[in-house]
MARVOLO-316037 format. One record per atom (N, C-alpha, C, O): residue number from 0; x, y, z. Coordinates in steps of 0.2 Angstrom, whole numbers. Example, Ala and Ser with C-alpha at 12.3 -4.5 7.8 and 13.67 -1.06 7.14 Angstrom:
% MARVOLO-316037
@n 0; xx 66; yy -28; zz 39
@n 0; xx 62; yy -22; zz 39
@n 0; xx 66; yy -16; zz 39
@n 0; xx 71; yy -17; zz 42
@n 1; xx 64; yy -11; zz 35
@n 1; xx 68; yy -5; zz 36
@n 1; xx 64; yy 0; zz 39
@n 1; xx 67; yy 6; zz 40
***
This chain:
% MARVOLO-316037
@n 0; xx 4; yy -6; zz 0
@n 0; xx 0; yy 0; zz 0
@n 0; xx 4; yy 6; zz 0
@n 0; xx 9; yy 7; zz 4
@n 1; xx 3; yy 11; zz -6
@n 1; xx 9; yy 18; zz -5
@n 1; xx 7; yy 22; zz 0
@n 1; xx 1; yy 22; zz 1
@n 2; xx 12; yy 26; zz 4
@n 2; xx 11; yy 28; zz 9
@n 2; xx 15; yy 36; zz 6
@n 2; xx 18; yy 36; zz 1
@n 3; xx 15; yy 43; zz 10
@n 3; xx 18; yy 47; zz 7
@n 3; xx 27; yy 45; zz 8
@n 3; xx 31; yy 47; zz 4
@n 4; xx 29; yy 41; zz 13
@n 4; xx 34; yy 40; zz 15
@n 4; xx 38; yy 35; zz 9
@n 4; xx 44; yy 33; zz 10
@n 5; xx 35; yy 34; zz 4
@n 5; xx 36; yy 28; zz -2
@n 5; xx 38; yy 33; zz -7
@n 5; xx 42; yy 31; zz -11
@n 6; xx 36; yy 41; zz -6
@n 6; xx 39; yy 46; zz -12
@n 6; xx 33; yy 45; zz -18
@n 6; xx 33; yy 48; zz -23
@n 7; xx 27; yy 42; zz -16
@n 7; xx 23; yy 40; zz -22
@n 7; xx 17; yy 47; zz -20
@n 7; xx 16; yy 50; zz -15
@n 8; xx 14; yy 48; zz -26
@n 8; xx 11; yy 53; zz -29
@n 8; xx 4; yy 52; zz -26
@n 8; xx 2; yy 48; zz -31
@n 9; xx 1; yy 52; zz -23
@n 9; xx -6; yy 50; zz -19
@n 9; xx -11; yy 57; zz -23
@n 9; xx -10; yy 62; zz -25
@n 10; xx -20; yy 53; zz -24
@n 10; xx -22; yy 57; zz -26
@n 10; xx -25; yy 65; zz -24
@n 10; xx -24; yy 65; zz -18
@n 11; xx -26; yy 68; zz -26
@n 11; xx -29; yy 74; zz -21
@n 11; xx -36; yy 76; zz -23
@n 11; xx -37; yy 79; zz -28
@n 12; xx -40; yy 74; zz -18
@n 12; xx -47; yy 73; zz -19
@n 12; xx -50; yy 83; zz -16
@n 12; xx -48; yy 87; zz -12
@n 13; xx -55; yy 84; zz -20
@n 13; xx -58; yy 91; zz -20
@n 13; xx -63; yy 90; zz -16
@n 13; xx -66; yy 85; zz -18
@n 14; xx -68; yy 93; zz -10
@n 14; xx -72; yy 91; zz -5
@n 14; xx -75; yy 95; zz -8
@n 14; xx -74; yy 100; zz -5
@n 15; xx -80; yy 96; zz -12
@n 15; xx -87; yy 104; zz -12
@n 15; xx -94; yy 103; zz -8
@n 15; xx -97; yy 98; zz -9
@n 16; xx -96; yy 108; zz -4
@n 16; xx -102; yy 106; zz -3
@n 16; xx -108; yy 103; zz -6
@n 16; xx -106; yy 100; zz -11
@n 17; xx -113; yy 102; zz -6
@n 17; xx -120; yy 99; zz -8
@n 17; xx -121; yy 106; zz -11
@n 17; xx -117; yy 111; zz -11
@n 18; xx -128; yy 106; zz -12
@n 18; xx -131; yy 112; zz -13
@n 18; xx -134; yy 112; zz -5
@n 18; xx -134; yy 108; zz 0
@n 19; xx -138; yy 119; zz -8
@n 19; xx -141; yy 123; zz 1
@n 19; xx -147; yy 119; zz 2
@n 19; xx -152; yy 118; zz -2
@n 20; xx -146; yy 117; zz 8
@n 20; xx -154; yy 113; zz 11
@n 20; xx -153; yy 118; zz 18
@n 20; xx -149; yy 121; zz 21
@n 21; xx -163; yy 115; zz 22
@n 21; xx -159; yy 117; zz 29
@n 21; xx -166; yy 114; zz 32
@n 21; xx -171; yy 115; zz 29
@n 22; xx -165; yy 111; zz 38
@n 22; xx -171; yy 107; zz 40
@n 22; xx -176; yy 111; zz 45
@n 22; xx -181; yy 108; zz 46
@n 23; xx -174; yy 117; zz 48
@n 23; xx -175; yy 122; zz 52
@n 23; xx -171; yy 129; zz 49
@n 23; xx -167; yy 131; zz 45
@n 24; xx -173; yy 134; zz 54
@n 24; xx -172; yy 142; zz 53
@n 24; xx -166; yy 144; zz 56
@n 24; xx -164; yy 150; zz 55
@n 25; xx -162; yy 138; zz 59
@n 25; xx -156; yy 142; zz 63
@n 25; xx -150; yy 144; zz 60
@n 25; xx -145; yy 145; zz 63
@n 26; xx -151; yy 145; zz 52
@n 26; xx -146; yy 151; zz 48
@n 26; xx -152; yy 158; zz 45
@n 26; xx -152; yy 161; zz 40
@n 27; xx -155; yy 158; zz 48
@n 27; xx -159; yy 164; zz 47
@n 27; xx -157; yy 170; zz 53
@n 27; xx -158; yy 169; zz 59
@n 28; xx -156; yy 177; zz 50
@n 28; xx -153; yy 182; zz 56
@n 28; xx -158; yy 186; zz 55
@n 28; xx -157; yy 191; zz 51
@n 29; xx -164; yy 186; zz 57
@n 29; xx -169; yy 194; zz 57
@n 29; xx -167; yy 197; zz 63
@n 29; xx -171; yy 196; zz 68
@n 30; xx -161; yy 201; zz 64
@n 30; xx -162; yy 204; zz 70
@n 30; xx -162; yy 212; zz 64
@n 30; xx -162; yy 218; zz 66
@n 31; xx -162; yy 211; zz 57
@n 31; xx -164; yy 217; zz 56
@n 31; xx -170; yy 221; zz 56
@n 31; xx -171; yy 227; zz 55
@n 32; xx -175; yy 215; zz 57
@n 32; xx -183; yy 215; zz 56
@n 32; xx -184; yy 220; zz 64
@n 32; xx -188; yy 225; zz 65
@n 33; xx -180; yy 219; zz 68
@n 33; xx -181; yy 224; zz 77
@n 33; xx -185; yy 232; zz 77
@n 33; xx -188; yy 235; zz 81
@n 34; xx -183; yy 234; zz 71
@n 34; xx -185; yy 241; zz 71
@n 34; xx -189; yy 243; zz 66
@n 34; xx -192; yy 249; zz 66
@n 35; xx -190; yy 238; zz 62
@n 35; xx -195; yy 238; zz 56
@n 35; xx -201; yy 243; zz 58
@n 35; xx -203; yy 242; zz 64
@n 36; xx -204; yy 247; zz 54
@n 36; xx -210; yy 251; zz 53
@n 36; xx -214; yy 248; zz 48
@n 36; xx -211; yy 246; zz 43
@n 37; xx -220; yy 249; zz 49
@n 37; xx -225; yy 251; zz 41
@n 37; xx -222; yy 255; zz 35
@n 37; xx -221; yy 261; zz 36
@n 38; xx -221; yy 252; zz 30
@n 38; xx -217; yy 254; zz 21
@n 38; xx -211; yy 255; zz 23
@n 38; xx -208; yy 258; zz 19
@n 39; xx -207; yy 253; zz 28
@n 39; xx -199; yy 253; zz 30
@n 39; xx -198; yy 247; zz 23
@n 39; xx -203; yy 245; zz 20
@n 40; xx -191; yy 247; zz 21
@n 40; xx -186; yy 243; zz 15
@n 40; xx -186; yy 237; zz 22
@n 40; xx -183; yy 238; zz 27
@n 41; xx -189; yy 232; zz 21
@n 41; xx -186; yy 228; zz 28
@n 41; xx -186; yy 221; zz 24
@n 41; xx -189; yy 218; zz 20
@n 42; xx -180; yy 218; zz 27
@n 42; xx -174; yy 212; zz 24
@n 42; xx -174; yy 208; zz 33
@n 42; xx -174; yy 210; zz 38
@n 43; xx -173; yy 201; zz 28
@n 43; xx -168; yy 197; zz 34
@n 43; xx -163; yy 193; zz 30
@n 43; xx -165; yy 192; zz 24
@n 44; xx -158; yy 191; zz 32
@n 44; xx -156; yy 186; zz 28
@n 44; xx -152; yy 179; zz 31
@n 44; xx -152; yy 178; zz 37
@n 45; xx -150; yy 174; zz 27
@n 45; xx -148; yy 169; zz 29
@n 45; xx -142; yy 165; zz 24
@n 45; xx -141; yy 166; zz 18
@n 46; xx -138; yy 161; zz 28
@n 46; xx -131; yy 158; zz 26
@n 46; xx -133; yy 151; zz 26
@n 46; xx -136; yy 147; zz 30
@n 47; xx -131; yy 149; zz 17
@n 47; xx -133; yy 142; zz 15
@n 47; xx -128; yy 138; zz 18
@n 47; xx -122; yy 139; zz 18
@n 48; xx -131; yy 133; zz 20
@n 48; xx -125; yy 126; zz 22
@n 48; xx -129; yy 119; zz 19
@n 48; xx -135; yy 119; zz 19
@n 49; xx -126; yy 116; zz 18
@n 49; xx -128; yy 110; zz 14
@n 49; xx -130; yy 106; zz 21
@n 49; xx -130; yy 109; zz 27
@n 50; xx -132; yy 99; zz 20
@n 50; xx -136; yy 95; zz 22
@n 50; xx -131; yy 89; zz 26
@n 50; xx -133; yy 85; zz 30
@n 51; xx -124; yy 91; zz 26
@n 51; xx -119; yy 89; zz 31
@n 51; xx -118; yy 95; zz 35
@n 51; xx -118; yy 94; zz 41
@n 52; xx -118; yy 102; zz 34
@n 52; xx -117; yy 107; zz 38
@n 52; xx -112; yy 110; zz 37
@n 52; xx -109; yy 114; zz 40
@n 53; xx -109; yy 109; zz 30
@n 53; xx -103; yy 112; zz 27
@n 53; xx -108; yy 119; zz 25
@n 53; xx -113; yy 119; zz 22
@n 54; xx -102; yy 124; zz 27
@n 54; xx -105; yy 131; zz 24
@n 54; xx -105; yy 132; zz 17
@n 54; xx -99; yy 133; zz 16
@n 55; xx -109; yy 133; zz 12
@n 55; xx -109; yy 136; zz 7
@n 55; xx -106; yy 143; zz 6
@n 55; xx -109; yy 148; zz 9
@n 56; xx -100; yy 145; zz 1
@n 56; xx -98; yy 152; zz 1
@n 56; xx -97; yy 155; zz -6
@n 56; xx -93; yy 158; zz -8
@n 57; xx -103; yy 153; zz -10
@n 57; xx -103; yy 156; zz -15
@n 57; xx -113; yy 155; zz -18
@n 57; xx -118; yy 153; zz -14
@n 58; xx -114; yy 157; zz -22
@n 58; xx -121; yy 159; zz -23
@n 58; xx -122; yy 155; zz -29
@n 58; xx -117; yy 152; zz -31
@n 59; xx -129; yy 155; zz -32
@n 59; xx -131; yy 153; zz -39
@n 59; xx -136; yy 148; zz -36
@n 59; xx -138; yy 144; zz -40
@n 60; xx -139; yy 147; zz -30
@n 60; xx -145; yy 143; zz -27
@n 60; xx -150; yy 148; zz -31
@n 60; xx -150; yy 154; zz -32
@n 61; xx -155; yy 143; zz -33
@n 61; xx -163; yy 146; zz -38
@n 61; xx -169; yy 146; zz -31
@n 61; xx -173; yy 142; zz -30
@n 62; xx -168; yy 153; zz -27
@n 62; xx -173; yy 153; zz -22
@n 62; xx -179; yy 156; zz -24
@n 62; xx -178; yy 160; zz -28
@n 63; xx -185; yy 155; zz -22
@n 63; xx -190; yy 157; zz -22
@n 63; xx -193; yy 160; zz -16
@n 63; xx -192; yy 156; zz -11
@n 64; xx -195; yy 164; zz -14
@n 64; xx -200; yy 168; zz -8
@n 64; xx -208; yy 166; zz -9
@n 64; xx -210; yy 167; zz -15
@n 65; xx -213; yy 164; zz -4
@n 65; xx -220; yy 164; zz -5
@n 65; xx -220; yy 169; zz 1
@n 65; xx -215; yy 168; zz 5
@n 66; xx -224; yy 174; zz 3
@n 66; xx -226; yy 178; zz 7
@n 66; xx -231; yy 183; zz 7
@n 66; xx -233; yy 187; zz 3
@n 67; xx -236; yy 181; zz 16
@n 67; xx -240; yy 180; zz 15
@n 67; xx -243; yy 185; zz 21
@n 67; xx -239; yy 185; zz 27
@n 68; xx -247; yy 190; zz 22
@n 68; xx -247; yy 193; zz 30
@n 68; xx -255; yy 191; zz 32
@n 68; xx -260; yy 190; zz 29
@n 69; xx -255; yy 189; zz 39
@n 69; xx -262; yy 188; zz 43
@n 69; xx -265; yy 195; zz 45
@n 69; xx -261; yy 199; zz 49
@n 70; xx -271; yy 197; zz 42
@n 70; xx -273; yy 203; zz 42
@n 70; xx -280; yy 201; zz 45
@n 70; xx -283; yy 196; zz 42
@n 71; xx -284; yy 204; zz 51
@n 71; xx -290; yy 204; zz 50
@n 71; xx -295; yy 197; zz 50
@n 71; xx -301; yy 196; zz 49
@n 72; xx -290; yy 194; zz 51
@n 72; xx -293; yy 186; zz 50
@n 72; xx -291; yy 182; zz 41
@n 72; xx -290; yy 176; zz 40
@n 73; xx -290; yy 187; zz 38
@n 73; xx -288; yy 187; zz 32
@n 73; xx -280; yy 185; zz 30
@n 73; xx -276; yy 187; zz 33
@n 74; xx -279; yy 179; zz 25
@n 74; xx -271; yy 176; zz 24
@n 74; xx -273; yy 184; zz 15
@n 74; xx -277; yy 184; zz 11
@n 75; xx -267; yy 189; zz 16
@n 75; xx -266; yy 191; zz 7
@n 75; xx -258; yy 190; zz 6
@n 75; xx -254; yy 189; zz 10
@n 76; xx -258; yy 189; zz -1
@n 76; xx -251; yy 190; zz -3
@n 76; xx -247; yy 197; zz -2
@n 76; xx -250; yy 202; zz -2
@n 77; xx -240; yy 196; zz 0
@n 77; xx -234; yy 200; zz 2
@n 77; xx -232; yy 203; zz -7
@n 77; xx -227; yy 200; zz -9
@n 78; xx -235; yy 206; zz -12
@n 78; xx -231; yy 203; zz -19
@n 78; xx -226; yy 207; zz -18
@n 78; xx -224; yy 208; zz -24
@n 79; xx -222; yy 212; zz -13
@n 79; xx -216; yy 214; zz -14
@n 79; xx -210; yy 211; zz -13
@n 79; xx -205; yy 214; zz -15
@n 80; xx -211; yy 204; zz -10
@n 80; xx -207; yy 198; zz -7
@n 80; xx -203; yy 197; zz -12
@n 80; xx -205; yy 199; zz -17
@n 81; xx -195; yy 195; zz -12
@n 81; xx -190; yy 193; zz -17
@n 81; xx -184; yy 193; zz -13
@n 81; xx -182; yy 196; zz -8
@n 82; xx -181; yy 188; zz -16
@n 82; xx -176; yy 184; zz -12
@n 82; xx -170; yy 188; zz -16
@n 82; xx -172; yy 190; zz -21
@n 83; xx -164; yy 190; zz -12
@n 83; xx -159; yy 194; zz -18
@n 83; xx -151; yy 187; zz -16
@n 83; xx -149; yy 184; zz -11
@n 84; xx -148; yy 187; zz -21
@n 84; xx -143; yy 181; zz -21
@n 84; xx -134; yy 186; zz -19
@n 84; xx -129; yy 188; zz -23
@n 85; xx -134; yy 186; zz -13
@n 85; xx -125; yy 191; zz -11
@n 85; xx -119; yy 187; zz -15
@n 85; xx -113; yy 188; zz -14
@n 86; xx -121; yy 183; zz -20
@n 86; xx -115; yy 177; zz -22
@n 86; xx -109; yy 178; zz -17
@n 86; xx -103; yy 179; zz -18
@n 87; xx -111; yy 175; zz -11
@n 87; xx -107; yy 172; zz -5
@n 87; xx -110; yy 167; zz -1
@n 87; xx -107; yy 165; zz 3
@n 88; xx -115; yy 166; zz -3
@n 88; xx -117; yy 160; zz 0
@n 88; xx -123; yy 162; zz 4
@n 88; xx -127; yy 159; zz 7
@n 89; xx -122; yy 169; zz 5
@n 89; xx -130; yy 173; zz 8
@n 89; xx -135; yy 176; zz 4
@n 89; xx -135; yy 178; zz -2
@n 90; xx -139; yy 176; zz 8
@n 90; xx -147; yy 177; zz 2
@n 90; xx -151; yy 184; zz 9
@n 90; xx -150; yy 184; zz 15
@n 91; xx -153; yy 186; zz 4
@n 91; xx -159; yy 194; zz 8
@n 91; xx -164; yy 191; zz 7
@n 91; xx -166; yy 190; zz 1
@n 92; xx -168; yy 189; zz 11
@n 92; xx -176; yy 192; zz 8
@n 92; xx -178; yy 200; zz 10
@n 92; xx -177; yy 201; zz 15
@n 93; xx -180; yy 203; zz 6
@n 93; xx -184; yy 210; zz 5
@n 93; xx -190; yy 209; zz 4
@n 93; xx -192; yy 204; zz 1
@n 94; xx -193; yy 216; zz 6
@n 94; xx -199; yy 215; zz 7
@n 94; xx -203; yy 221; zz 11
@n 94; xx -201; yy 223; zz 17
@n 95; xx -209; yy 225; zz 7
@n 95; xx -210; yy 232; zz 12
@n 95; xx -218; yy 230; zz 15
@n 95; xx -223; yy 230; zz 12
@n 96; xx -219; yy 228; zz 22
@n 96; xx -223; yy 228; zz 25
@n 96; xx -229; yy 233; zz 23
@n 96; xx -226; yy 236; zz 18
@n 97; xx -234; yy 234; zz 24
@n 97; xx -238; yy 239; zz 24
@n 97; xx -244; yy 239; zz 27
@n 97; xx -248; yy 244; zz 26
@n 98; xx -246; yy 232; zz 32
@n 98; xx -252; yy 232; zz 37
@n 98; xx -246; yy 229; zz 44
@n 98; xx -241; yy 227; zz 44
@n 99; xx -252; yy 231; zz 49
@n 99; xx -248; yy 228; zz 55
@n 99; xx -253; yy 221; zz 54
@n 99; xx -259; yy 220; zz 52
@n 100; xx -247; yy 214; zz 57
@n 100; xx -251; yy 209; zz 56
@n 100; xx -247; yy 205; zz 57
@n 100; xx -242; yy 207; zz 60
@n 101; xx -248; yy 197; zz 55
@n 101; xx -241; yy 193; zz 57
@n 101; xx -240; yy 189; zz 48
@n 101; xx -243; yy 185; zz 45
@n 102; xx -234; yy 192; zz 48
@n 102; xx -230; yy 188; zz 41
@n 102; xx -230; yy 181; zz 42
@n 102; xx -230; yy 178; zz 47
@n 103; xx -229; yy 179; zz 34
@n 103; xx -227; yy 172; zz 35
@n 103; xx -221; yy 170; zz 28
@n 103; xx -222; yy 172; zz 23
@n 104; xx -216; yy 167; zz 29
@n 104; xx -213; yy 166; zz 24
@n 104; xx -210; yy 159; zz 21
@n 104; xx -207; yy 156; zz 25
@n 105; xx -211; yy 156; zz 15
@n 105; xx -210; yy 152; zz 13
@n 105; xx -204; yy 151; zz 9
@n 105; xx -204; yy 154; zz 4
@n 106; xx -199; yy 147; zz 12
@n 106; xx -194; yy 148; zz 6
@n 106; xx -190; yy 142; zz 1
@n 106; xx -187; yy 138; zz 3
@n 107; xx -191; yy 142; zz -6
@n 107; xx -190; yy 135; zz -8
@n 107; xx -182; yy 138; zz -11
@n 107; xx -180; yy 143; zz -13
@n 108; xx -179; yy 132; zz -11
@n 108; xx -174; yy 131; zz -14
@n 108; xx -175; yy 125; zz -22
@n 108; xx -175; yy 119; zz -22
@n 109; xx -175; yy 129; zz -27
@n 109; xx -177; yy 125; zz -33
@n 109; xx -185; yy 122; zz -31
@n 109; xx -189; yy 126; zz -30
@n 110; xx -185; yy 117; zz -32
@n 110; xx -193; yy 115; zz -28
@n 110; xx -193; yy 112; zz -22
@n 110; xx -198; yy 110; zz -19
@n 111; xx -187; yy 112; zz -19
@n 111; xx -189; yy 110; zz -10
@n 111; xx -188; yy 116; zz -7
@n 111; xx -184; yy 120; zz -9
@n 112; xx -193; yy 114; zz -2
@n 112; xx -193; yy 119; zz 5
@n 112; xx -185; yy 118; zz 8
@n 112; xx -181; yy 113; zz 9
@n 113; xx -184; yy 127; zz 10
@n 113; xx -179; yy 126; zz 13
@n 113; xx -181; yy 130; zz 19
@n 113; xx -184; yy 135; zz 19
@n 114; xx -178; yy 127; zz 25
@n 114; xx -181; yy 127; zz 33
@n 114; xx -189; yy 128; zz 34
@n 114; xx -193; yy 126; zz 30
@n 115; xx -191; yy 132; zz 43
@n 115; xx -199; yy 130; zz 41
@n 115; xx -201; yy 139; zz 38
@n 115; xx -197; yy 143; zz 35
@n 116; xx -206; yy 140; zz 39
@n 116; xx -207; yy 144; zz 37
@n 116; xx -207; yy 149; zz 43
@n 116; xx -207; yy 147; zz 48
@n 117; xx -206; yy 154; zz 42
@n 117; xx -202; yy 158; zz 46
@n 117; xx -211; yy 163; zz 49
@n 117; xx -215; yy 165; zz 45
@n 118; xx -210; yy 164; zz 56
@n 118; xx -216; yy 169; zz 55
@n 118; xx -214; yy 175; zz 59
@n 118; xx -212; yy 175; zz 65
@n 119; xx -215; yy 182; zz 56
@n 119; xx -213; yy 188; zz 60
@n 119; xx -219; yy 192; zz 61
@n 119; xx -223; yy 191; zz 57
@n 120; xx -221; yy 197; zz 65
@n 120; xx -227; yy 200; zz 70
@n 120; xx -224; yy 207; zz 68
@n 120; xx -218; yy 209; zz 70
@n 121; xx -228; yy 212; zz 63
@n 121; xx -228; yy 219; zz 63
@n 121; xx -233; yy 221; zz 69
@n 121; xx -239; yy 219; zz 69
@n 122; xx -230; yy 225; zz 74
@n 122; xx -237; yy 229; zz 78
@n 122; xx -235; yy 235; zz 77
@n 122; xx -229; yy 237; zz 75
@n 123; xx -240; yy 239; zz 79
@n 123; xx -241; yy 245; zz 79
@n 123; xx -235; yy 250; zz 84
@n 123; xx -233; yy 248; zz 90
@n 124; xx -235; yy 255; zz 81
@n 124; xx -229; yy 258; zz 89
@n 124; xx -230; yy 263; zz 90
@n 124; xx -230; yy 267; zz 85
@n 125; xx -232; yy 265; zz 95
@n 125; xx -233; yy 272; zz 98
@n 125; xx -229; yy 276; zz 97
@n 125; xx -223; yy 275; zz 98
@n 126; xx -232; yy 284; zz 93
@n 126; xx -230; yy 289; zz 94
@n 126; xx -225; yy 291; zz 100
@n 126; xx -226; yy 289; zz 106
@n 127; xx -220; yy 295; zz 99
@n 127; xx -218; yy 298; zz 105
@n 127; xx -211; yy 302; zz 102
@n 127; xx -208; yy 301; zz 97
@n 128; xx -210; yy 307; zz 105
@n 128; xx -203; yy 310; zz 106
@n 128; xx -202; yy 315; zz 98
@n 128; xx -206; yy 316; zz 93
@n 129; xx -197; yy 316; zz 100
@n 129; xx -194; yy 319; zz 91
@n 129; xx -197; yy 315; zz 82
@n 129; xx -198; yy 319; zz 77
@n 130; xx -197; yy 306; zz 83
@n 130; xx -196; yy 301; zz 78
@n 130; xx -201; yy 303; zz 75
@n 130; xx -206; yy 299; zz 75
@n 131; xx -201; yy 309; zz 69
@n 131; xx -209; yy 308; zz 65
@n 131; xx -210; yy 303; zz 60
@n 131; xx -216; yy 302; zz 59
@n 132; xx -205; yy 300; zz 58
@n 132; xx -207; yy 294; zz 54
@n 132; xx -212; yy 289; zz 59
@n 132; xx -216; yy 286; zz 55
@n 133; xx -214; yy 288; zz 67
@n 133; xx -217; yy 285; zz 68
@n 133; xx -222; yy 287; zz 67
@n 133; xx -226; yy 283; zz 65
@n 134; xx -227; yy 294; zz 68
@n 134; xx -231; yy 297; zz 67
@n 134; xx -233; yy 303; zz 60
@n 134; xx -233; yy 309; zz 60
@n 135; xx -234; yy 300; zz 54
@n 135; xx -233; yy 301; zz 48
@n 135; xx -240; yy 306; zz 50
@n 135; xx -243; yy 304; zz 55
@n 136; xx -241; yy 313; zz 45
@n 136; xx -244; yy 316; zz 44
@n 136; xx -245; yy 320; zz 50
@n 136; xx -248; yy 325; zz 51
@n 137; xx -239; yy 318; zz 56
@n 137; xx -240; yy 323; zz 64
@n 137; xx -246; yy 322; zz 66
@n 137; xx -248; yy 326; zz 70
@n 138; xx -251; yy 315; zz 65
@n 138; xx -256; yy 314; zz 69
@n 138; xx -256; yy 304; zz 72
@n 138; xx -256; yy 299; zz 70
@n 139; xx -256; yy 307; zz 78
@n 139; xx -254; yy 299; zz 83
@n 139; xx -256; yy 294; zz 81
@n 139; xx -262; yy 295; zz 81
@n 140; xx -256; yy 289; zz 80
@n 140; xx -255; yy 283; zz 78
@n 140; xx -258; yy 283; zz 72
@n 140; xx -261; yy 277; zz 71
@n 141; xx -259; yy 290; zz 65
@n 141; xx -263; yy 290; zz 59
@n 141; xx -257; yy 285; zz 57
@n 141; xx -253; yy 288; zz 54
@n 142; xx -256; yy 278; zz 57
@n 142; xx -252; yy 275; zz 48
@n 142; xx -255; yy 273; zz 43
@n 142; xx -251; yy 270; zz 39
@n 143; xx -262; yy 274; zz 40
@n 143; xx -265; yy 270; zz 36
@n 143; xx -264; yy 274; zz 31
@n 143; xx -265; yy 280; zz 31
@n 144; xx -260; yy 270; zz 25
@n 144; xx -259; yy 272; zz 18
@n 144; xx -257; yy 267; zz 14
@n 144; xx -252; yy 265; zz 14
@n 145; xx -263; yy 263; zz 11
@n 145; xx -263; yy 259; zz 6
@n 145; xx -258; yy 260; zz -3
@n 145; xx -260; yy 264; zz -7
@n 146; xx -252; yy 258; zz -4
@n 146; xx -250; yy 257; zz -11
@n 146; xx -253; yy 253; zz -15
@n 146; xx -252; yy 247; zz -14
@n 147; xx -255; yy 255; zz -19
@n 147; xx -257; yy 255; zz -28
@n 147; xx -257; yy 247; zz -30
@n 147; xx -261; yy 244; zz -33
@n 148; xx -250; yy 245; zz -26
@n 148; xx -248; yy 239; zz -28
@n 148; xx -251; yy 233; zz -24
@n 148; xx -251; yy 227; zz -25
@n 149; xx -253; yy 236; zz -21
@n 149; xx -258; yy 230; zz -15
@n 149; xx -262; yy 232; zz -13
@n 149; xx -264; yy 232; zz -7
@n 150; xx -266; yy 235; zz -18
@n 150; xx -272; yy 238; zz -15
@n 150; xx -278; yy 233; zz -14
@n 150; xx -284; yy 236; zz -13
@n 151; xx -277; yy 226; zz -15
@n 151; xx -282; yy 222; zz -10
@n 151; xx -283; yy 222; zz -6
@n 151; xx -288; yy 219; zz -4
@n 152; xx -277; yy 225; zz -1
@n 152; xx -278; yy 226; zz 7
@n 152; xx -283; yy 232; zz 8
@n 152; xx -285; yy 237; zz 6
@n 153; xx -286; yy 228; zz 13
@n 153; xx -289; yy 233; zz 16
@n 153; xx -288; yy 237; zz 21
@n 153; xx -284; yy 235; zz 25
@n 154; xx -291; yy 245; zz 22
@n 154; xx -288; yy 248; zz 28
@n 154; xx -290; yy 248; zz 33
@n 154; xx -296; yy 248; zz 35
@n 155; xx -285; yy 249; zz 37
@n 155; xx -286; yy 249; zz 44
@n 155; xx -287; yy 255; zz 48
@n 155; xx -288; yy 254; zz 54
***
């Protein structure tokens, strides 16, 4: 059997990951969703690892977003939802809120689900202080402004 000590030429095998799977959410970071407002730019994102737990450091996975907000007793579509690719092995979902409610997120890799579906809770935030972004129009807790683009929503 050759040994490196034989002087003999042994092969040199290349290890690459799988592609991105993930059985749960514990490569998802929303701690930037903490300060999110109504029509805030609001993202979270996540680092793919394969199905041994090898990190993934490059991009080209075909992700899809379904997203969905609990409104009023009512499930509507998020259609501003879209996954963006960092070609490093990290992914954004973006996405601009516009009712308070509780989101829901579905994320496929090619056509399997990847982790479970993630759920995030917009609530309303009281007026207060200097911050007129929370108090749009300078009237206390007025946020109700429906976009064009989703104007199935109903207002609140």
């Amino acid at each position: 059997m050759p040994s490196v000590n034989d002087g003999e030429k042994l092969p040199i095998f290349t290890i690459l990951p799988g592609p991105c799977r993930a059985e749960n959410n514990e490569h998802f970071d929303i701690t930037p969703l903490e300060e999110v407002q109504k029509y805030d730019d609001a993202y979270f994102t996540f680092q793919c690892y394969d199905i041994y737990g090898n990190i993934i450091d490059h991009g080209g996975e075909e992700f899809t977003v379904t997203a969905s907000v609990l409104f009023n007793d009512n499930e509507y579509p998020v259609n501003t939802a879209e996954v963006v690719d960092n070609g490093d092995g990290t992914y954004k979902v973006q996405f601009i809120p516009e009712v308070e409610g509780t989101y829901l997120f579905n994320l496929l890799v090619g056509k399997e689900r990847y982790g479970e579906d993630l759920k995030w809770i917009l609530t309303k935030k009281e007026c207060s202080g200097e911050k007129s972004v929370l108090c749009p129009n300078n009237k206390k807790n007025d946020t109700r402004k429906i976009y064009k683009s989703n104007s199935h929503l109903p207002e609140r």
